[in-house]
The first five atom37 places (N, CA, C, CB, O) and aatype in JSON, in Angstrom:
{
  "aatype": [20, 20, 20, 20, 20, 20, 20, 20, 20, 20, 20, 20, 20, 20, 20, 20, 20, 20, 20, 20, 20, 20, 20, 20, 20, 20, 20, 20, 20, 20, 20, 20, 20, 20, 20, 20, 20, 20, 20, 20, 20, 20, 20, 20, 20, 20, 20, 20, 20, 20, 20, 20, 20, 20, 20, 20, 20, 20, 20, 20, 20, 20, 20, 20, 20, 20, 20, 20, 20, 20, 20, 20, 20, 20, 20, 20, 20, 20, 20, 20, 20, 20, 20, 20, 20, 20, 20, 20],
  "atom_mask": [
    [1, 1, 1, 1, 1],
    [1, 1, 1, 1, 1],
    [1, 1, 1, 1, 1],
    [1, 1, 1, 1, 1],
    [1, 1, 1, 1, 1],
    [1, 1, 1, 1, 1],
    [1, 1, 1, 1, 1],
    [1, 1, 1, 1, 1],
    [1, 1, 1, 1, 1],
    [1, 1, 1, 1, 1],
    [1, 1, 1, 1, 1],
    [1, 1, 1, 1, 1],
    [1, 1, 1, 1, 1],
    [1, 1, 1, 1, 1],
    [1, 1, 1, 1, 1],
    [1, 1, 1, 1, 1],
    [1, 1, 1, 1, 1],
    [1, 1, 1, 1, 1],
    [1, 1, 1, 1, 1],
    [1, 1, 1, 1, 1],
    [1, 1, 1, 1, 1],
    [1, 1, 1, 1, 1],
    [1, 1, 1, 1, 1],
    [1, 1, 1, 1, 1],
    [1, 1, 1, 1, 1],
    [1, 1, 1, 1, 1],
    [1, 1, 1, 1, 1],
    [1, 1, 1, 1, 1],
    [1, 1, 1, 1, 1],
    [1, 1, 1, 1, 1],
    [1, 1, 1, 1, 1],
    [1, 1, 1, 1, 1],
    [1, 1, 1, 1, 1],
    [1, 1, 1, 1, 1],
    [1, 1, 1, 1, 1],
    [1, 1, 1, 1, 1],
    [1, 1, 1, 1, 1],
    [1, 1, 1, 1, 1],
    [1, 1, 1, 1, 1],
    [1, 1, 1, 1, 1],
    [1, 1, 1, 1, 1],
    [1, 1, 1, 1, 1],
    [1, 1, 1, 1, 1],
    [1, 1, 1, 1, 1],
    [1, 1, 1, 1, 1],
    [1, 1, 1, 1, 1],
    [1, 1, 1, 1, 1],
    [1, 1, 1, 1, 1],
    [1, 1, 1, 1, 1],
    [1, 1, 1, 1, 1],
    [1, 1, 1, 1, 1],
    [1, 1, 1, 1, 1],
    [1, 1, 1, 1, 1],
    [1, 1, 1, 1, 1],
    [1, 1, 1, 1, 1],
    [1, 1, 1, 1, 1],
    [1, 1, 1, 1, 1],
    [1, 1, 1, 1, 1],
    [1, 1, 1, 1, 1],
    [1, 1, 1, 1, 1],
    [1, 1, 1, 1, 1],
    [1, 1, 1, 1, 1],
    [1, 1, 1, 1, 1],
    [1, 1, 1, 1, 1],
    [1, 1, 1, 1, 1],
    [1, 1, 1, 1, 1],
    [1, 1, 1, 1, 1],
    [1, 1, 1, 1, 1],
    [1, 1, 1, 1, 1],
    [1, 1, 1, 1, 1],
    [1, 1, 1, 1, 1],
    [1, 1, 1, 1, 1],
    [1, 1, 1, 1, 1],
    [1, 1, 1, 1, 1],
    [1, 1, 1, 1, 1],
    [1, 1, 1, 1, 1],
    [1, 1, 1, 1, 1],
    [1, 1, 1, 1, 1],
    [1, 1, 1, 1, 1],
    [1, 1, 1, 1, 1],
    [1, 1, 1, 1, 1],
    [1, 1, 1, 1, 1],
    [1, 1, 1, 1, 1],
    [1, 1, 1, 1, 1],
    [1, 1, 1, 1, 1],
    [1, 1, 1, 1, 1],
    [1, 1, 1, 1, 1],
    [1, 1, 1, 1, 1]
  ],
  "atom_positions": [
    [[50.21, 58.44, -37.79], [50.46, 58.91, -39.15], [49.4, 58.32, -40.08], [51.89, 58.51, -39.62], [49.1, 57.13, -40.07]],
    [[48.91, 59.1, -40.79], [47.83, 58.65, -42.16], [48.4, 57.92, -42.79], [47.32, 59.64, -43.21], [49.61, 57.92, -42.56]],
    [[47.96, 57.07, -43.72], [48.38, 56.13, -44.78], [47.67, 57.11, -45.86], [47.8, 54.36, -44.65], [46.65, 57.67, -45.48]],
    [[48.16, 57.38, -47.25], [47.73, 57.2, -47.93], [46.76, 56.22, -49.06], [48.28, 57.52, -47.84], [46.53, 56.49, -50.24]],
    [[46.34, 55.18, -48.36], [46.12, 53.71, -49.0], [45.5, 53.69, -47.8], [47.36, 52.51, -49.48], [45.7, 54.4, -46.82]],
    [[44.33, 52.35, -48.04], [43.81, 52.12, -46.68], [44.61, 50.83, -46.9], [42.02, 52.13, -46.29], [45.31, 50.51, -47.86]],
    [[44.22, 49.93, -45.38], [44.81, 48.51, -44.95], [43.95, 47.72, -45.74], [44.75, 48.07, -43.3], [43.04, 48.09, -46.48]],
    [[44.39, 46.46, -45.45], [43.44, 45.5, -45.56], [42.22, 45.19, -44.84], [43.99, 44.64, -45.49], [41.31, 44.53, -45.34]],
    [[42.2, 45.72, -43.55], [41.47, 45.61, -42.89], [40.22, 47.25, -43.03], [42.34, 45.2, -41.66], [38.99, 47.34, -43.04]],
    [[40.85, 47.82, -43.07], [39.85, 49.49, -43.71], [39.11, 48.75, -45.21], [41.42, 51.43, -44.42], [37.89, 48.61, -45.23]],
    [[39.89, 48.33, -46.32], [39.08, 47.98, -47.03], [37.82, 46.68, -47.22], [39.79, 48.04, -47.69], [36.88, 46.63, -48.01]],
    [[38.29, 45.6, -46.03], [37.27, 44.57, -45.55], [36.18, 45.57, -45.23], [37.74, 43.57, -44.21], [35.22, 45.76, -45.98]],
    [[36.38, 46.18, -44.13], [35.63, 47.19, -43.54], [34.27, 47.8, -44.46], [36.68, 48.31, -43.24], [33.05, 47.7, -44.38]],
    [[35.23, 48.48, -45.36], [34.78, 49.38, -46.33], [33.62, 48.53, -47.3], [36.14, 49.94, -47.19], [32.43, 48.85, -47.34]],
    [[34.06, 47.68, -47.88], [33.7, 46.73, -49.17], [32.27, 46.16, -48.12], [35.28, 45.21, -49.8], [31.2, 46.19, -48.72]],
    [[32.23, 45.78, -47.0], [31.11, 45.75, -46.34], [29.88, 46.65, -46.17], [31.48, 45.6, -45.43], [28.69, 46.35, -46.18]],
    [[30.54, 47.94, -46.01], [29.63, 48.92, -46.15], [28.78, 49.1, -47.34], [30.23, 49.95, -45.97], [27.57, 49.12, -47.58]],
    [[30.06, 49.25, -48.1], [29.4, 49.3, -49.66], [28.07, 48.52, -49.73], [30.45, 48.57, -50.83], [27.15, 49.11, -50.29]],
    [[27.93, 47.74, -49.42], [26.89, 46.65, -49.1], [25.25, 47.41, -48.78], [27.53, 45.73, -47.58], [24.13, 47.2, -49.25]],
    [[25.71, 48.26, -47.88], [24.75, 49.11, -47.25], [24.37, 50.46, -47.13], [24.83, 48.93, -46.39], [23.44, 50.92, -46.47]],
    [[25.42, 51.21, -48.02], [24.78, 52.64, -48.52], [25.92, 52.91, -49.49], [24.53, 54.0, -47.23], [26.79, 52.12, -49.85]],
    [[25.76, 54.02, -49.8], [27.05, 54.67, -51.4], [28.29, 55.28, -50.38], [26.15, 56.63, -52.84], [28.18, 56.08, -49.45]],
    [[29.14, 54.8, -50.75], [30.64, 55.59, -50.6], [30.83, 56.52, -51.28], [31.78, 54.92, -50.86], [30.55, 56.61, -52.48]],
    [[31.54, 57.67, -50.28], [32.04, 58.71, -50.73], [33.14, 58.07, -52.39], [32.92, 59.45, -49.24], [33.34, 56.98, -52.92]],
    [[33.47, 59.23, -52.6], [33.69, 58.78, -54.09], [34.97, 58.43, -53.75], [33.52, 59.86, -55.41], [35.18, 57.28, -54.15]],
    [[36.01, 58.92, -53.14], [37.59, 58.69, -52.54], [37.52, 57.69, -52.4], [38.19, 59.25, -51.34], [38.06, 56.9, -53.18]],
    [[36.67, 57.23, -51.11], [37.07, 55.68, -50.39], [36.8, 54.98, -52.0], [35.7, 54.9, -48.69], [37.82, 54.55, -52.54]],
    [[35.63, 54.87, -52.69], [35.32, 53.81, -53.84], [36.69, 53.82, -54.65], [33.9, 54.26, -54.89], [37.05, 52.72, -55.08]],
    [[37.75, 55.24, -55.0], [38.81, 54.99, -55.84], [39.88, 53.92, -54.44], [39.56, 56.83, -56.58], [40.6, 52.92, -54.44]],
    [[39.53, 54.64, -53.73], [40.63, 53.88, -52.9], [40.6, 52.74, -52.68], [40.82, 54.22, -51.81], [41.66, 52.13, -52.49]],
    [[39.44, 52.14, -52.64], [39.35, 50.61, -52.95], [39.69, 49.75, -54.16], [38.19, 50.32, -52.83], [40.43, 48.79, -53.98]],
    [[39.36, 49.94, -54.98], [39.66, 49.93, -56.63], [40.87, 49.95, -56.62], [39.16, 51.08, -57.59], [41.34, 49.14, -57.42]],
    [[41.8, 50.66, -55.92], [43.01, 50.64, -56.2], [43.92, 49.55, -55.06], [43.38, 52.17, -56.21], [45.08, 49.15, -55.11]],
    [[42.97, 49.34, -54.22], [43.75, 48.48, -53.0], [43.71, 47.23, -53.7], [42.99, 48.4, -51.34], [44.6, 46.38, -53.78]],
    [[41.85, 47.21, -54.47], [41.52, 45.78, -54.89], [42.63, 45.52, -56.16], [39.72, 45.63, -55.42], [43.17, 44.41, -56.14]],
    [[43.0, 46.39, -57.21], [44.44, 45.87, -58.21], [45.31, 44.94, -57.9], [45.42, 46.86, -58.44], [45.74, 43.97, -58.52]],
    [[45.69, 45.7, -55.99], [47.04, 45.6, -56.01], [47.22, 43.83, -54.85], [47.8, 47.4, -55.27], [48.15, 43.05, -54.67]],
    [[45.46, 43.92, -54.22], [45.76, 42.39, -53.23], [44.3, 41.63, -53.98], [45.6, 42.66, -50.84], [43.22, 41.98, -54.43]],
    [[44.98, 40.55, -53.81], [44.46, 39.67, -54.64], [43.49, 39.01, -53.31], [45.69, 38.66, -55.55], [42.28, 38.89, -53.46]],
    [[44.08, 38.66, -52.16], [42.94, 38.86, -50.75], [42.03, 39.61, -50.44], [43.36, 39.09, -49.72], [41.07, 39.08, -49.89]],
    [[42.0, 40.99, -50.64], [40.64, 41.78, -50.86], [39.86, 41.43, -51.83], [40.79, 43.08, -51.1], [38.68, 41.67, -51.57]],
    [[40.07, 40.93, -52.91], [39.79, 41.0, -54.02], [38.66, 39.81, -54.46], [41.04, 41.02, -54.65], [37.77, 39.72, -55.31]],
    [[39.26, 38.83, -53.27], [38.42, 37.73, -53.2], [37.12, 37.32, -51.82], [39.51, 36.7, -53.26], [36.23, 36.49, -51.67]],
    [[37.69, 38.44, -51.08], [36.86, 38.72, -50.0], [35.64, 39.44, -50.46], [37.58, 39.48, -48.98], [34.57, 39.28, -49.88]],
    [[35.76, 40.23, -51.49], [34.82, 41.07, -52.1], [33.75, 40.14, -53.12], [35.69, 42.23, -52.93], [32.52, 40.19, -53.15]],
    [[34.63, 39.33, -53.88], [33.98, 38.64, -55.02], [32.87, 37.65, -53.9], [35.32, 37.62, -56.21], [31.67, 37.62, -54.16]],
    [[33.48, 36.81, -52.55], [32.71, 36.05, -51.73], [31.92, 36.96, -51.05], [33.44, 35.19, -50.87], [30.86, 36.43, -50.72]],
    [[31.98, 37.88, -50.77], [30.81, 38.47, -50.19], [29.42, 38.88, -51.39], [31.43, 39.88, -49.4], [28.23, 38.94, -51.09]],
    [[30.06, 39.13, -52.86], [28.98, 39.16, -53.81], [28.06, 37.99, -54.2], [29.53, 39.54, -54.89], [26.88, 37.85, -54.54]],
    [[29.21, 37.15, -53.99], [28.29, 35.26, -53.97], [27.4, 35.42, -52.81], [29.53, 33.49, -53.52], [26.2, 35.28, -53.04]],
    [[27.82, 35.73, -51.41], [27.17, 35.2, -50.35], [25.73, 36.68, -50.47], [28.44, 35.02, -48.67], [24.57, 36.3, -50.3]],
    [[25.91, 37.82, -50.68], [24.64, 38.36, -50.95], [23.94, 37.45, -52.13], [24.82, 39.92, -51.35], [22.94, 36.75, -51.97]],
    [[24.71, 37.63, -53.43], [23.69, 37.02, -54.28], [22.72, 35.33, -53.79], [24.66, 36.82, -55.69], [21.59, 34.91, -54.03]],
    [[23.54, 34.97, -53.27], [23.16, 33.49, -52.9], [21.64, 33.95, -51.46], [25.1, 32.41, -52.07], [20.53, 33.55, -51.13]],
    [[22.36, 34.71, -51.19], [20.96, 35.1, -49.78], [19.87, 35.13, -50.36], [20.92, 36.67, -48.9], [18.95, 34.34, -50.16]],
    [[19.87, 36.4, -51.42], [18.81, 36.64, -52.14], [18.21, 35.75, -53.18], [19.04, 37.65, -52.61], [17.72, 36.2, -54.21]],
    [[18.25, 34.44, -52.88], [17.57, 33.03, -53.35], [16.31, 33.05, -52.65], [18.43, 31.61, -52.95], [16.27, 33.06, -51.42]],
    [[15.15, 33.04, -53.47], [14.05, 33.18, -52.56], [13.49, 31.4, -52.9], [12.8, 34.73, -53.05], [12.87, 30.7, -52.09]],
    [[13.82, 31.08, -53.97], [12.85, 29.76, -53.96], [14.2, 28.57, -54.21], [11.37, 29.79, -55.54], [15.23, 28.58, -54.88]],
    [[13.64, 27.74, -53.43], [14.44, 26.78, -52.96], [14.07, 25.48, -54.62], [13.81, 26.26, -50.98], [12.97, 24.93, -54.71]],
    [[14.57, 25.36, -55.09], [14.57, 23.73, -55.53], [13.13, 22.67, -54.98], [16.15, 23.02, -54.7], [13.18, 22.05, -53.91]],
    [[11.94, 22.62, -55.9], [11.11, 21.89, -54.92], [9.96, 20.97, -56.06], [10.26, 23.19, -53.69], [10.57, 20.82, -57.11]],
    [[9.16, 20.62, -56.12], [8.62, 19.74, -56.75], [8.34, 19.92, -58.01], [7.75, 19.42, -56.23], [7.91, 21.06, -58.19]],
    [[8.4, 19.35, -58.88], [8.2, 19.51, -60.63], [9.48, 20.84, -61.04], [6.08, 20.24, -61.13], [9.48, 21.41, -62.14]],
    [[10.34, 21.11, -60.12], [11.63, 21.92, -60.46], [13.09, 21.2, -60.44], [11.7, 23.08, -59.45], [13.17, 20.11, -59.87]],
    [[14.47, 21.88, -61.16], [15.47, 21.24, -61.13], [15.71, 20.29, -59.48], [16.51, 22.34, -61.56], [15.05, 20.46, -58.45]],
    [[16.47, 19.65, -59.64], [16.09, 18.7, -58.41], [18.09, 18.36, -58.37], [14.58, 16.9, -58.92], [18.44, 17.31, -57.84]],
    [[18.89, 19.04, -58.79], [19.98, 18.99, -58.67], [20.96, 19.54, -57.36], [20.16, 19.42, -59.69], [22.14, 19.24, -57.16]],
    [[20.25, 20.26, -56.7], [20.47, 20.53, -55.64], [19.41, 20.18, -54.08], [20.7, 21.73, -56.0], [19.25, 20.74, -52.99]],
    [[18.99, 19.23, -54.6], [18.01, 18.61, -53.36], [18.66, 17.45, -53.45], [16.23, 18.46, -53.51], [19.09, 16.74, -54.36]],
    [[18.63, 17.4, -51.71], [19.76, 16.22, -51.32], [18.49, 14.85, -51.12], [20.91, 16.71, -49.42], [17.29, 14.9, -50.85]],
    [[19.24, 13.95, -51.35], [18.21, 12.34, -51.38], [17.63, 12.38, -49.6], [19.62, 10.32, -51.79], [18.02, 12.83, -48.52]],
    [[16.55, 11.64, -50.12], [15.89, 11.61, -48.34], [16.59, 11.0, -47.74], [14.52, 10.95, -47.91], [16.41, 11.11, -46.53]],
    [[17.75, 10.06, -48.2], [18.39, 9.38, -46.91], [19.98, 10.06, -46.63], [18.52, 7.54, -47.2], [20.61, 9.67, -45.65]],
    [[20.56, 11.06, -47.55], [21.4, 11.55, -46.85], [20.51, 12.74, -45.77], [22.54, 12.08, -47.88], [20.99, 13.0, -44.67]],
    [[19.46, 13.27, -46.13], [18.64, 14.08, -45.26], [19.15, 14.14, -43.72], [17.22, 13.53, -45.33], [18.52, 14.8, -42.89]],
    [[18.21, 11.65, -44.05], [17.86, 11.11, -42.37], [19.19, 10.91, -41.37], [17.06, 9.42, -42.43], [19.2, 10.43, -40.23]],
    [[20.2, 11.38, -42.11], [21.64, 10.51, -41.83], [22.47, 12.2, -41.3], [22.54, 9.43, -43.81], [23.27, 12.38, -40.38]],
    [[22.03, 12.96, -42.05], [22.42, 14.64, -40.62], [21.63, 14.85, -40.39], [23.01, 16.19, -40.76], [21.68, 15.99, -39.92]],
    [[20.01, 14.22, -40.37], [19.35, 14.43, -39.32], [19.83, 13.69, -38.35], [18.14, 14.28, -39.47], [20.22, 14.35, -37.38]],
    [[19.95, 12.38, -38.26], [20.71, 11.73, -37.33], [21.78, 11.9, -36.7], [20.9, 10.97, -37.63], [21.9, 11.23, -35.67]],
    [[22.88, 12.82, -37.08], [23.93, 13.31, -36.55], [23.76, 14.08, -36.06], [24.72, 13.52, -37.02], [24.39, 14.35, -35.04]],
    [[22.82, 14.83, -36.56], [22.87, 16.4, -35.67], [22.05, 16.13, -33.79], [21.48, 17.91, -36.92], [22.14, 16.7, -32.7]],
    [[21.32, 14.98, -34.32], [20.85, 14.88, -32.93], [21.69, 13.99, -32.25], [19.45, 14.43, -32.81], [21.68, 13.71, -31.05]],
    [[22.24, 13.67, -32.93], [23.32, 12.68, -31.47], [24.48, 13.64, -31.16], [24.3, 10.81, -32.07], [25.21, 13.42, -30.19]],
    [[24.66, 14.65, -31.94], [25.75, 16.28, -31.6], [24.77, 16.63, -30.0], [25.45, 18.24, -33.44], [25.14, 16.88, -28.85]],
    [[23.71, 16.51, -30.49], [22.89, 17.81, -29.01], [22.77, 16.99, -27.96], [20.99, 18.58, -29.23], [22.29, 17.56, -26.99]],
    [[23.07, 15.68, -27.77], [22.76, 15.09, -26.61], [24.0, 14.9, -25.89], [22.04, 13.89, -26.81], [23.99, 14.36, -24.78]]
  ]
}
């Protein structure tokens, strides 16, 4: 049987796509209307707009720039150090 409404999982689906070409115009109301009503889509959508926007960071934090997100050289040496005692 059809749903009128998609799932939660059709609109994960969906809200992904969106990502990667235009939706028919239905599915876009039908999302819009799923996104009103769950507050879990809603935030799956908003984190996937962070995690594109955040991708599309091309320049990192680096010399004579804000320096608020560059970690000190010795927490650096200290997961560098962990990470190699993880691989052995």
């Amino acid at each position: 049987m059809k749903h009128w409404m998609f799932r939660c999982k059709d609109v994960s689906q969906r809200i992904s796509e969106s990502f990667d070409r235009k939706l028919p115009f239905h599915h876009r109301m039908m999302i819009r209307l799923h996104l009103m009503m769950c507050r879990f889509c809603s935030r799956f959508q908003e984190q996937l707009v962070m995690l594109r926007t955040l991708s599309q960071i091309t320049e990192l934090p680096g010399e004579g720039q804000n320096q608020a997100f560059a970690l000190p050289a010795q927490a650096r040496m200290r997961i560098k150090d962990a990470l190699k005692s993880s691989l052995q």
